[in-house]
N, C-alpha and C positions, 0 to 999 in steps of 0.2 A: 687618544683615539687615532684613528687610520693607522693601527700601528703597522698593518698588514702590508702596507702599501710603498715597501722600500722600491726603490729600482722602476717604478712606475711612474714618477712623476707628482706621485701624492706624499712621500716621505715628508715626515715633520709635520705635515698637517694638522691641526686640532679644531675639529668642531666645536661650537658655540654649544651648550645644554640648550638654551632657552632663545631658538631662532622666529619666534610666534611674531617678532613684527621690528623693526629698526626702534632703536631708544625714541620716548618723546619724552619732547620738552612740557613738564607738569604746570607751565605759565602759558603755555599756547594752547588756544582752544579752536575748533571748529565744527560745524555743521556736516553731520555725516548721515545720509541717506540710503538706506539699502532696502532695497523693492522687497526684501523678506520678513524685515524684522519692523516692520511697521512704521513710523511719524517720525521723523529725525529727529534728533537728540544731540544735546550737546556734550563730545569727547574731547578727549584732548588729543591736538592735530598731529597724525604721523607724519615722519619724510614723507618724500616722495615714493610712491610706488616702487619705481625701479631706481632706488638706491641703494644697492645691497651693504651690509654690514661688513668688514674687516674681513669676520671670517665665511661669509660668505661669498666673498669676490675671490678671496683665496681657493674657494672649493671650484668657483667656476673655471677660472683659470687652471686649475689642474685637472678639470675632468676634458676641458678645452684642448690641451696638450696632450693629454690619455688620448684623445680623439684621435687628432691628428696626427699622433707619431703611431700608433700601433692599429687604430682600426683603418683611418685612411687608404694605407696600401692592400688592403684585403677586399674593400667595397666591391669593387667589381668583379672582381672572380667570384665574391659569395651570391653576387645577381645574378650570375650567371650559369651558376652550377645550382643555384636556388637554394642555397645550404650554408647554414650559417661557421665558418671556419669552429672546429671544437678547442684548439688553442687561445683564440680569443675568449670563448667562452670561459675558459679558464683563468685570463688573465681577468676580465671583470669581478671572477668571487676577489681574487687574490690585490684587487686595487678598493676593495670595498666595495662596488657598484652596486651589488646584487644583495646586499645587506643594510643600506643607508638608513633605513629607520630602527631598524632593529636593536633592541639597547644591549650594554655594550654585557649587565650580564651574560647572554645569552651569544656573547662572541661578533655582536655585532655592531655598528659606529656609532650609535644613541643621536641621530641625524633627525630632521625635520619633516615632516613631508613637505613643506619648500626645497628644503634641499633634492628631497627624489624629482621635482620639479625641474628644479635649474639642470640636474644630470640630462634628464631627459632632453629637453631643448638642447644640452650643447651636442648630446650625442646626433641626436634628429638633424643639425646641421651637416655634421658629416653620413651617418649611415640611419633613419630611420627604424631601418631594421633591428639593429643593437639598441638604439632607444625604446622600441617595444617591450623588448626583452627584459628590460631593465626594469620598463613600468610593468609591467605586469605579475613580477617580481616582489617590486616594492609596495608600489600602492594597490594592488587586489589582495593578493595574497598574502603576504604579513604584516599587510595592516589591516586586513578581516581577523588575521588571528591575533593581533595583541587586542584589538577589540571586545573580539567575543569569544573567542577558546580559553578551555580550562587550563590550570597551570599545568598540566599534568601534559598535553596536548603540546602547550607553549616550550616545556622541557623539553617534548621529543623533536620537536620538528623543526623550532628556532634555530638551535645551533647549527643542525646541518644545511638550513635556507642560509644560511651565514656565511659558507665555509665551500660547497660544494652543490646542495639537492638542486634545480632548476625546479620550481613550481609550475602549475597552469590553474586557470578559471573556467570552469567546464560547467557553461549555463545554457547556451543555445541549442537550439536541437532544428533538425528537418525542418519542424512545422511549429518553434518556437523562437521569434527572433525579436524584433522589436514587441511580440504578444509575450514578453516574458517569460507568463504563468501559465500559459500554455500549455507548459512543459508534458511530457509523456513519462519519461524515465520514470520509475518506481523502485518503494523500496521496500518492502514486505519484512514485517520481524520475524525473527527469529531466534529464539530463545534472548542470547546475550549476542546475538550478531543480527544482521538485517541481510536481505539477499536483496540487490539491486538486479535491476534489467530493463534495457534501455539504450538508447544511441545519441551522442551529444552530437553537435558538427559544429565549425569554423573554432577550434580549440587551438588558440596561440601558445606559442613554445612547446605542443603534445609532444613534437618527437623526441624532444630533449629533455624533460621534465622526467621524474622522480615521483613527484606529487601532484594530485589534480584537486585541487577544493571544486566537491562536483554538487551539483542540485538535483534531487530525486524528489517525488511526492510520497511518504510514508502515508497518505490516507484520503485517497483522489477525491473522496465523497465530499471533504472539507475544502474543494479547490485549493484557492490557493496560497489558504491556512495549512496546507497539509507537507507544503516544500519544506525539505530540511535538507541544511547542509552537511555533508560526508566528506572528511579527510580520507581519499583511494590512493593506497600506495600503488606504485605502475607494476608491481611482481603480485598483486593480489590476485589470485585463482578467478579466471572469470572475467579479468580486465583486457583487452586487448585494444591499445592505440592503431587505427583503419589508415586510411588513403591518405595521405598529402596530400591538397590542393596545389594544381599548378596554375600561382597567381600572376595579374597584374605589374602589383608592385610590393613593395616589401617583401621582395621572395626570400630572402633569406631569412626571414622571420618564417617557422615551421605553423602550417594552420591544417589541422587534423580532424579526423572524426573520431569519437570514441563509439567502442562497443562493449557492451555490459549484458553479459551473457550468466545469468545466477551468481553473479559476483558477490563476497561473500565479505562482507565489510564489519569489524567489532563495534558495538555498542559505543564503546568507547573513544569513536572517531566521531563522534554524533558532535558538532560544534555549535556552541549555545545548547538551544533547546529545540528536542522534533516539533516542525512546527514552525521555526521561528526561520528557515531558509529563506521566505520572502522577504525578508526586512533585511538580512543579512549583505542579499543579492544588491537590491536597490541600494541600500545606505552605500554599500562599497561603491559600486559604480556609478554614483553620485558625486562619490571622492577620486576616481579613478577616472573620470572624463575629465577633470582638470588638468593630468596628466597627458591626455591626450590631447587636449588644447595645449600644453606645451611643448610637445612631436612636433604639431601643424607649426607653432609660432618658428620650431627650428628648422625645417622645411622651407619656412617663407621668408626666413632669415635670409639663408644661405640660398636660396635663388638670388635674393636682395644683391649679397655680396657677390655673386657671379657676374650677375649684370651690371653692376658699376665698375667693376674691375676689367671686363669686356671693355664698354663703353670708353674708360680710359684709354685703352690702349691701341681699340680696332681705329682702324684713317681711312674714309674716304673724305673725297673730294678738296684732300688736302688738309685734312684736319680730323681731331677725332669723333666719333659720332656721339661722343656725350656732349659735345657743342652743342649741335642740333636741336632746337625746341621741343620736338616731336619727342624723341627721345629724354631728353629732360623731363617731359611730363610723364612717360612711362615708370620713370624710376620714382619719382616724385609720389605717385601715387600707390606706390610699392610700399614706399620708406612710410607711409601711412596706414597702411594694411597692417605693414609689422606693427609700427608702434602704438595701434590700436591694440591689436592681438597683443601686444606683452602685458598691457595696463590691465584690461579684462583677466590674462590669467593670474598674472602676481594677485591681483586683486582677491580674487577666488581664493587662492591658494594663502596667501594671507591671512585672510575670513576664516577659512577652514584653521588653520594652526592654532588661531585665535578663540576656535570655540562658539563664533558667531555665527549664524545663520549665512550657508554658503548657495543653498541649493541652486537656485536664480542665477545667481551669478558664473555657476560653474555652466549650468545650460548656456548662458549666453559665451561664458570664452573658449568654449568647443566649439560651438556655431559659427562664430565668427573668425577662428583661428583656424577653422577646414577651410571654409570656404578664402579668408587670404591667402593660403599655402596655394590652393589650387589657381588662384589672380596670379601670385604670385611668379608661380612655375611657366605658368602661360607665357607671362610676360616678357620673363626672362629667356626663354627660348624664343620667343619675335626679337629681343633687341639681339641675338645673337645670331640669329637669322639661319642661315644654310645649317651651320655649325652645329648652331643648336638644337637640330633634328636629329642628328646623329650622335652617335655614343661616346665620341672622342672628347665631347664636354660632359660634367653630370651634370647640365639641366635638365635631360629630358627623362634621368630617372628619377629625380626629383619630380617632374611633373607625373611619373606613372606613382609614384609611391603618396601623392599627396589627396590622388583618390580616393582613398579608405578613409579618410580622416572623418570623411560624411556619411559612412557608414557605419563601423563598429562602437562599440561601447554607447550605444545612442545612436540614431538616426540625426540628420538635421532637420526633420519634421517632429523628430520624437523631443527635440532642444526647443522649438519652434512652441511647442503645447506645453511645455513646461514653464515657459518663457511667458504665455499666454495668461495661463491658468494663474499663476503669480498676482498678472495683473488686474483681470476680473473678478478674482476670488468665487466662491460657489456661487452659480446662475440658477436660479430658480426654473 
């Protein structure tokens, strides 16, 4: 596997098949709890959370070195021109990135979704913005369709999500954002084709995508029984990707509006069943906020290691200011945020690989891994003080880029009722 990945830093690598959780020992046993699946029961005890496997430290470490020798020098020009460099984007099909889950018939590395995981966070360390790219890639998009698209679907579009296509997730709209089902877009049949029409907004990777797995209502009468999902190729009659937003942070991640003007989409793009787009949407981005809680963990990593590596080095009053108490506890309570934030998402993502009931848990390591990235960024720009207002350190786009974290893919109130609901079960 990774055979693509010569010259990259990933050469020689071989992913594990079966990365669903570190070996356990069949004589260890312990009490495992999870707020979803009901009354604790006795398994047998995993490592530690964050022990990764052989070949999973080897993956981190190379996508670690991906990071920082070829995206690193690019971060700031692409902030600043808002625009994600297109040679990088090529260099991600060409190291594997953009294909991690995808198995390996289909031309791509037959990877974990821990693994789409761990890319994520190292990327997130260095640029946010390519860490988007990546998840949204992996965990929306082709892992909706090894889910629930036909083989027929899975042949056309696998190999080139593999190789080349850039996908997107096109669910939001105007007046549909945390209300879902909301949605407006429609999709009226027609014969062996359906004609959408309709306007998405806040669509990650739009300008550079190929493909959008989009959500229309085929039969409004049914609410929001009637959402089905649609594979839109971007040259389809009737499609046109609208405005760029010019954001905050993660500028160089592309977020667009779509417009759907009598677009003319075949039957045969119809993914599962008309009808079933609601369960599609939710199930995915249930799996796909874990993802996202591993962006924030790398976010609040890499402030982490700003500020201690600062604190080393900066002197006053004749010594360096990681002496200092005051400053000691800033960091202290950093190095806590993270390693809070990592156990929650390995945890999720774990559970997820494993087949067990993740939902809870996913709400909670997105919740908590935005809002550390944003402690985190804070903080690190206070211990770095002048410096770290201005541009010549990246703390402070790390602090702009770790605001979204509590908005997209979930709200942190929408994490918050999840989180809730869990634990009062139905209220009379």
């Amino acid at each position: 596997m990774y055979k693509n990945m010569r010259g990259c830093g990933l050469e020689g690598y071989t992913l594990q098949k079966n990365l669903n959780a570190p070996k356990m020992e069949p004589s260890r046993t312990a009490i495992i709890w999870s707020m979803t699946s009901g009354p604790p029961e006795l398994v047998p005890a995993f490592a530690p959370l964050t022990r990764l496997s052989e070949e999973e430290q080897l993956f981190r470490v190379s996508v670690r070195e991906f990071a920082r020798r070829e995206v690193a020098p690019k971060v700031r020009a692409m902030d600043e021109a808002a625009h994600f460099d297109p040679s990088l984007l090529r260099q991600l099909f060409d190291v594997g990135l953009m294909a991690i889950d995808i198995p390996e018939q289909y031309g791509g590395q037959g990877g974990s979704f821990f693994n789409a995981v761990i890319a994520v966070e190292e990327l997130a360390m260095v640029d946010p913005s390519a860490a988007v790219i990546v998840d949204v890639q992996n965990t929306l998009v082709t892992n909706a369709l090894l889910r629930w698209a036909s083989e027929d679907q899975r042949a056309r579009y696998l190999p080139p999500l593999a190789t080349h296509l850039v996908s997107a997730y096109a669910l939001s709209e105007p007046g549909s954002g945390s209300d879902a089902f909301a949605l407006r877009t429609t999709a009226a049949e027609d014969g062996d084709h359906y004609i959408l029409n309709g306007r998405k907004m806040w669509i990650t990777n739009a300008a550079e995508a190929g493909l959008f797995m989009l959500f229309a209502n085929a039969n409004p009468a049914l609410g929001h029984r009637g959402i089905t999902c649609f594979l839109v190729d971007r040259e389809t009659p009737g499609f046109q990707v609208g405005r760029k937003e010019d954001k905050l942070g993660i500028r160089a991640s592309s977020t667009c509006e779509l417009i759907l003007d009598n677009c003319r989409v075949p039957r045969a793009n119809v993914v599962g069943e008309v009808g079933l787009g609601y369960r599609i949407a939710i199930e995915t981005l249930n799996e796909g906020r874990i993802a996202i809680g591993g962006q924030m963990l790398g976010v609040a990593q890499a402030a982490l290691d700003h500020a201690v590596s600062y604190a080393r080095q900066r002197r006053q009053f004749g010594q360096p200011i990681g002496a200092f108490q005051g400053v000691q506890f800033e960091l202290a309570e950093m190095a806590v945020d993270v390693e809070a934030a990592r156990l929650l998402v390995y945890n999720a993502a774990r559970l997820r690989d494993a087949g067990l009931p993740f939902v809870t848990e996913a709400a909670m390591a997105k919740y908590h891994a935005s809002q550390a990235a944003e402690r985190c960024a804070s903080r690190a720009i206070e211990v770095l003080g002048g410096v770290g207002f201005t541009r010549e350190y990246p703390v402070e786009k790390l602090y702009r880029d770790a605001k979204i974290g509590r908005i997209y893919e979930g709200t942190s109130n929408i994490q918050k009722i999840t989180i809730a609901k869990a634990l009062l079960g139905k209220l009379s």
